[in-house]
C-alpha positions in Angstrom: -8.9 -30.6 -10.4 -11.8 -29.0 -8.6 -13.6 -31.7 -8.0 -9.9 -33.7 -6.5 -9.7 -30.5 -4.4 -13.2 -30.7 -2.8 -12.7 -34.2 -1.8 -9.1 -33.6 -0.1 -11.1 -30.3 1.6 -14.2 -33.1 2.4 -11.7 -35.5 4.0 -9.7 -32.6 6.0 -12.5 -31.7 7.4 -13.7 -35.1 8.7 -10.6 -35.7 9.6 -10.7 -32.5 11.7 -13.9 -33.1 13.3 -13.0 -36.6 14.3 -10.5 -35.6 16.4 -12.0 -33.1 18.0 -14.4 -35.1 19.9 -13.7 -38.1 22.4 -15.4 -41.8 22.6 -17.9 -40.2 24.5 -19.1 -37.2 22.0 -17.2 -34.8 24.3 -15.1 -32.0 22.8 -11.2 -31.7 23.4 -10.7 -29.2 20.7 -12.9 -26.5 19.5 -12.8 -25.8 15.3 -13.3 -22.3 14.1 -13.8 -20.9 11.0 -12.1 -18.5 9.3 -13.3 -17.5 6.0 -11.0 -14.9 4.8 -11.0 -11.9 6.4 -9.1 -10.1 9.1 -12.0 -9.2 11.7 -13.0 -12.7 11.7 -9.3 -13.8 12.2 -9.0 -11.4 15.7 -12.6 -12.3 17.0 -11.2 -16.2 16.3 -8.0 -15.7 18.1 -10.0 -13.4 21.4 -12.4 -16.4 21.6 -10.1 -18.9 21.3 -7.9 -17.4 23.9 -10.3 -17.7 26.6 -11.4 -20.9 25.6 -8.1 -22.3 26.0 -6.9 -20.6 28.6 -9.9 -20.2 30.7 -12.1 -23.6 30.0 -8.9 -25.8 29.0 -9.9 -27.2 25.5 -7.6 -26.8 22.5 -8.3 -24.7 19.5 -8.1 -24.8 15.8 -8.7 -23.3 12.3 -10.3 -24.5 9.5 -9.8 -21.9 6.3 -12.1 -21.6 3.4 -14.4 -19.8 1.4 -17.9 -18.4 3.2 -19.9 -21.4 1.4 -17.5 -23.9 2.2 -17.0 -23.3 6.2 -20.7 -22.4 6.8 -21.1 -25.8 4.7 -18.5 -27.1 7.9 -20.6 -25.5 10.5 -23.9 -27.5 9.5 -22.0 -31.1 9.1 -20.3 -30.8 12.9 -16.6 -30.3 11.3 -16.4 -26.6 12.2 -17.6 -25.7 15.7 -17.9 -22.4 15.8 -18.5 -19.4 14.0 -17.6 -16.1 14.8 -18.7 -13.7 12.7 -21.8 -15.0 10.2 -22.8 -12.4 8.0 -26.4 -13.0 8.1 -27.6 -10.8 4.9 -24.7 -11.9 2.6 -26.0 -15.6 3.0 -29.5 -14.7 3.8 -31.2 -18.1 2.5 -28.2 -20.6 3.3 -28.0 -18.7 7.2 -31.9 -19.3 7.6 -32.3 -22.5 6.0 -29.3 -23.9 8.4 -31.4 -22.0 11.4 -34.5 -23.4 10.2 -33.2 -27.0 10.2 -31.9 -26.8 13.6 -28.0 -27.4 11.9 -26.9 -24.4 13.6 -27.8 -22.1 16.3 -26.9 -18.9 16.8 -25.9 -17.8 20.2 -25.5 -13.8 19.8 -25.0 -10.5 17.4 -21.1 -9.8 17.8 -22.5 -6.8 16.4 -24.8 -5.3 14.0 -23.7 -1.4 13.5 -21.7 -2.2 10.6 -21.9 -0.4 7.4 -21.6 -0.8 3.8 -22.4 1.2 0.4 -20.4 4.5 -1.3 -18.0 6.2 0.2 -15.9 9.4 -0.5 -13.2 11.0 1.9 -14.7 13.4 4.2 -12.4 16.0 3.0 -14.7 15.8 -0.3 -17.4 17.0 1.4 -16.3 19.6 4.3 -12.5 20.4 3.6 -9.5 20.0 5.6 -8.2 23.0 6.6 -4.4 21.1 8.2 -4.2 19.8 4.9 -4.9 23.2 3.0 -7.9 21.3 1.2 -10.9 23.2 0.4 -14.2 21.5 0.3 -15.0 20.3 -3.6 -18.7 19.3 -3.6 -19.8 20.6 -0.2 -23.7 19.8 -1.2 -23.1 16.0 -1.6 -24.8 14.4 0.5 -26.7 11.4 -1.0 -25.4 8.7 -3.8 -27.7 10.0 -6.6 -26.0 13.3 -5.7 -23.4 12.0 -7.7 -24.3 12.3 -11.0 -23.8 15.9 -10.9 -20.2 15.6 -10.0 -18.5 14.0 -13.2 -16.2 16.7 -12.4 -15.3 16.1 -9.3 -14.7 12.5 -9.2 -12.8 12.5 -13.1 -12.6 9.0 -15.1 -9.2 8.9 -16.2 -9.4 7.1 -19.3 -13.3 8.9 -20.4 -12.8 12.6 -20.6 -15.8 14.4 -19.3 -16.9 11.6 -17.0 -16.7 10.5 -13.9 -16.0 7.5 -12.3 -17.2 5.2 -9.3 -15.2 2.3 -7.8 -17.8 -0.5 -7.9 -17.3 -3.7 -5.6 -14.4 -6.1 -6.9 -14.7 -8.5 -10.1 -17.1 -11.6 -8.9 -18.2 -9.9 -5.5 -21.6 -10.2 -4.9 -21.8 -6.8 -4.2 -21.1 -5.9 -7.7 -24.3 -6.5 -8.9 -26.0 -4.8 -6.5 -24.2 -1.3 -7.3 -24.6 -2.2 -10.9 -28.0 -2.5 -10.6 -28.1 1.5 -7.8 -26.1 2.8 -11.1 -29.2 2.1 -13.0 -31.6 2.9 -10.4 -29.9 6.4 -9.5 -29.5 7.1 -13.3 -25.8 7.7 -12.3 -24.7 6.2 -15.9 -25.7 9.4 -17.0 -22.6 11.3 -16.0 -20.4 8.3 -14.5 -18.4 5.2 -15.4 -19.0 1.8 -13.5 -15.4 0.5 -12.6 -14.9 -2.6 -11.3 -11.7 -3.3 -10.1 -10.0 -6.6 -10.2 -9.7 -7.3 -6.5 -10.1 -5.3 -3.6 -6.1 -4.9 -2.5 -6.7 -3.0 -6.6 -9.3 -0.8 -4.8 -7.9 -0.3 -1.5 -4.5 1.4 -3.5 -7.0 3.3 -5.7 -8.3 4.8 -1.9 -5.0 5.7 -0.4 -3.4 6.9 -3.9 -6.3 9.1 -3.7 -6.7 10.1 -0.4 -2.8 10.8 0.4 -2.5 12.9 -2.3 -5.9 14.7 -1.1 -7.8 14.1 -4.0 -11.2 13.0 -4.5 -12.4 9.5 -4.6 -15.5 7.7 -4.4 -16.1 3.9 -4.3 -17.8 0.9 -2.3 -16.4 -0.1 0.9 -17.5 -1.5 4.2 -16.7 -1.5 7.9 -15.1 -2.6 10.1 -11.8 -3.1 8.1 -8.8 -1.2 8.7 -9.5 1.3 5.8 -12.8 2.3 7.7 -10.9 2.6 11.2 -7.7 4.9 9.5 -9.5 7.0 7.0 -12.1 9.4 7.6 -14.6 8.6 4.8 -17.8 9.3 4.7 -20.6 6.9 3.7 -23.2 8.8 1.2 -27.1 8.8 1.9 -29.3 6.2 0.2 -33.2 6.2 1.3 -34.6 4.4 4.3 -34.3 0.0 3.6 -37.4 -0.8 2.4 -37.4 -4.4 1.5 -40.4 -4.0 -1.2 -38.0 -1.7 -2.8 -34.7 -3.4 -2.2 -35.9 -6.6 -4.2 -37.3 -4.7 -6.8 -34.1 -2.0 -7.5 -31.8 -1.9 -4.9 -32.6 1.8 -4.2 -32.4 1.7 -0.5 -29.5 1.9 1.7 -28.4 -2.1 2.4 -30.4 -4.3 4.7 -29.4 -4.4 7.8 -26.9 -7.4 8.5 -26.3 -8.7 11.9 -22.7 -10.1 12.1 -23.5 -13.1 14.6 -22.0 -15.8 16.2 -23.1 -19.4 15.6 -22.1 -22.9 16.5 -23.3 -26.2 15.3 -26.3 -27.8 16.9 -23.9 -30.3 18.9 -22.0 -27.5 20.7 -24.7 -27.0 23.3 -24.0 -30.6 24.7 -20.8 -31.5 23.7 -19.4 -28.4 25.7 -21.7 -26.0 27.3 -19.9 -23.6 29.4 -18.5 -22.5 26.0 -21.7 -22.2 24.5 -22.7 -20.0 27.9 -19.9 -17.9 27.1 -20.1 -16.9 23.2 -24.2 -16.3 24.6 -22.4 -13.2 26.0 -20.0 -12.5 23.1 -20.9 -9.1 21.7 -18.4 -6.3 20.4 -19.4 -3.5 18.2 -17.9 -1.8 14.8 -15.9 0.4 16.4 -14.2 -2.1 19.1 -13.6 -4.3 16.2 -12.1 -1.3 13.9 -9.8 -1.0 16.9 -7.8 -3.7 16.7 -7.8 -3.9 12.6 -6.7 -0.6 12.7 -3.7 -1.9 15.3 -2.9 -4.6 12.9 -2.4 -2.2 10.0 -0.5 0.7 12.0 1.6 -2.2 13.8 2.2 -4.9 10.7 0.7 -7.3 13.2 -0.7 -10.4 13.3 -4.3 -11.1 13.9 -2.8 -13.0 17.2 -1.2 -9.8 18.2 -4.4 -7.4 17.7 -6.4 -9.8 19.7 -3.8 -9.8 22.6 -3.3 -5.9 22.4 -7.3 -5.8 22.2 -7.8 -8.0 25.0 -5.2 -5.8 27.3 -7.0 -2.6 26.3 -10.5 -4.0 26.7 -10.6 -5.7 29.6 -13.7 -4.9 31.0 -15.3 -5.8 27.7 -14.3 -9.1 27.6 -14.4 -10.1 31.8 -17.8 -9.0 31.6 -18.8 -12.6 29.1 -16.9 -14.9 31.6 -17.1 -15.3 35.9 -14.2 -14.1 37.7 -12.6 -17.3 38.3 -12.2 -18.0 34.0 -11.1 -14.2 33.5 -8.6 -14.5 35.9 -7.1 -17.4 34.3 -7.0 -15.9 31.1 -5.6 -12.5 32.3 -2.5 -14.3 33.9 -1.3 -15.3 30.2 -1.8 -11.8 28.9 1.0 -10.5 31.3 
């Protein structure tokens, strides 16, 4: 069955990219990836609407998982990429860069975040709320082990417990191994929930009912953007020490934006533009956050976004192309 499934995906995407080009190797619709999450999914749909509207060529979607569309990317049936996170896929990013399969045209930004976090509440209180601070000297992640108390296992009286990356993540292992590193095993329990809607409920339970929690979790996502968490210290990335124990905060991973080696040619006032592309962590928090306060689509963020951020996005294309595309946002 997987193997059946990998050949209809194979064919899809040849199919794909053979209509996407004319007789002449010229685009007439532009592919993007999207590989599963929402940030990607509003940074498609803000490019894609000034391509269309502003350079005239059609867009699409291709879906899949990171090693499948990346995979896309280097054959020519994916165009574009708009968010490649470049430490995740370290060696598959750099090997595609090396070959000359791909070429990456700018950061869409590189302030993101990853590693433990607790509510901030944890830490300094929140006096609307009537919550008093409960470990007001926590400040780094091996801090932790002296707050079994604090952050109570459930189902192991007397410990405490830590929401580890989801079952399979990649991530996993690496907090698996800072549990061993930190000696946190001492006082805490490992959990690794099934999936990460599992650990996003664990948050909110948690953090609605003002009590403490502490787990993995990135930015930008909507949680990040609506909760005010706090992400625990971890000693300065050291990559001598990262590859031996993981005891350093994460490497730093630019989220950048790529297209395949063809894209330059085969349409390059597009490539000029996604040159310019670059947002931050906090302008993409805004329109996840939008999505999850709104129930809106990824389309509707990106429209909202590109209404309250004008002068970002003008500032990537000439005046003639951003007028175009600020008629259809009326």
């Amino acid at each position: 069955m997987r193997k059946l499934t990998m050949i209809i995906f194979s064919t899809l995407l040849i199919f794909l990219a053979a209509c996407s080009s004319d007789a002449d190797g010229k685009l007439d619709k532009i592919i993007f990836a999207d590989a599963g999450w929402d940030s990607i999914r509003v940074h498609n749909f803000i490019a894609g609407k000034i391509i269309e509207e502003g350079f005239g060529y059609d867009t699409d979607v291709t879906a899949g998982s990171t090693a499948a569309t990346v995979q896309g990317l280097r054959e020519g049936d994916i165009n574009v990429y708009m968010e490649i996170w470049t430490d995740n896929i370290k060696e598959v990013y750099e090997e595609a860069i090396d070959s000359g399969d791909i070429v990456r045209t700018s950061t869409n930004f590189a302030d993101n975040d990853q590693g433990l976090y607790v509510p901030t509440y944890v830490i300094e209180g929140d006096p609307e709320r009537g919550i008093e601070p409960m470990a007001p000297d926590l400040r780094t992640v091996e801090d932790l082990k002296k707050y079994p108390d604090i952050f109570p296992d459930p189902e192991k009286p007397g410990r405490g417990r830590i929401i580890n990356g989801p079952s399979g993540w990649a991530v996993e292992e690496t907090i698996t191994q800072k549990f061993e590193t930190y000696g946190l095993g001492e006082t805490m329990e490992n959990f690794i929930p099934g999936s990460d809607s599992a650990a996003v409920a664990d948050l909110v339970k948690a953090y609605e009912s003002g009590k403490a929690w502490v787990g993995y979790y990135w930015s930008p996502t909507w949680v990040t953007a609506k909760y005010d968490l706090t992400l625990l210290e971890e000693p300065a990335f050291d990559q001598e020490i990262w590859d031996e124990n993981r005891g350093t905060t994460f490497p730093p991973n630019d989220v950048v934006v790529a297209v395949h080696k063809d894209m330059p040619e085969q349409a390059p006032e597009v490539v000029e533009f996604l040159e310019k592309y670059e947002t931050s962590n906090d302008l993409t928090e805004e329109a996840l956050n939008y999505m999850e306060e709104h129930d809106a689509s990824a389309e509707e963020a990106a429209i909202w976004w590109m209404k309250e951020h004008e002068d970002v996005w003008t500032a990537w294309v000439s005046d003639d192309i951003a007028e175009k595309v600020k008629d259809t946002l009326k």
